[in-house]
N, C-alpha and C positions, 0 to 999 in steps of 0.2 A: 504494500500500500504506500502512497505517496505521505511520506513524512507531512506533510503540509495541509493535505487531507484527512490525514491520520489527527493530527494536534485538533481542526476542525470539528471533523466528526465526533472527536469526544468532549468536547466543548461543550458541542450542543446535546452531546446527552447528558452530560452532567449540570446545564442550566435546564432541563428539563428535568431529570430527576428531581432536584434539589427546590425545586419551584417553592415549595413549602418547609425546605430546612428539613425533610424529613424521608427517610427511605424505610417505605412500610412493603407489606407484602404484596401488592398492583407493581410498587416500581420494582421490587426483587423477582417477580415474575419476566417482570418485563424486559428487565437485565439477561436474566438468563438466557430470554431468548435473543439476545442481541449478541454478546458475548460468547454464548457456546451454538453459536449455530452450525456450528462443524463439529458438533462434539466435546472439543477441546478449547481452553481459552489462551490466548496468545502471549506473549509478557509484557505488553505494552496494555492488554486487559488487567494483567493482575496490579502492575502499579496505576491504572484507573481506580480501580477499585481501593486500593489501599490510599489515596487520596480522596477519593467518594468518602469511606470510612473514617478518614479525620474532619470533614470538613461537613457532614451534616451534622445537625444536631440532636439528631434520633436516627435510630437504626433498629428497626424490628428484627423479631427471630427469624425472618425466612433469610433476611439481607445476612446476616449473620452465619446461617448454614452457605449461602452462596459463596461467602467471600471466605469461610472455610473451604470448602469443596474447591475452588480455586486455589487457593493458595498449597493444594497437598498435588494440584498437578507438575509434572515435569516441566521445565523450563524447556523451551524452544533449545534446539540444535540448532546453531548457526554454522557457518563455513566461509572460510575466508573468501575474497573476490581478488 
């Protein structure tokens, strides 16, 4: 993904999630499915998330199992260019 589109794109989901200071289980649903639509979430998701996690001011139990279940996945395999 384009770096620039990448910084973008989660921009604006995290001004949308955070609308209300708060991640209940509608926006941890809805994460999921943004997130792991391949299955798997990327590393560039998981420090989303770990920013999402510091900067609302609630966080329900589902956001909470999500950003678990994330964070126990493998890190990306990179390879040099």
């Amino acid at each position: 993904m384009n770096p620039a589109f990448e910084h973008l794109f989660y921009r604006a989901v995290k001004d949308h999630v955070l609308v209300d200071g708060r991640v209940g289980a509608g926006e941890a649903a809805w994460l999921r499915q943004v997130l792991f639509a391949d299955g798997s979430v990327r590393d560039e998701g998981r420090k989303f998330l770990h920013e999402l996690n510091g900067e609302a001011g609630h966080v329900g139990p589902e956001f909470q199992a999500l950003f678990a279940e994330a964070m126990k996945m493998p890190q990306e395999r990179r390879t040099s260019r």
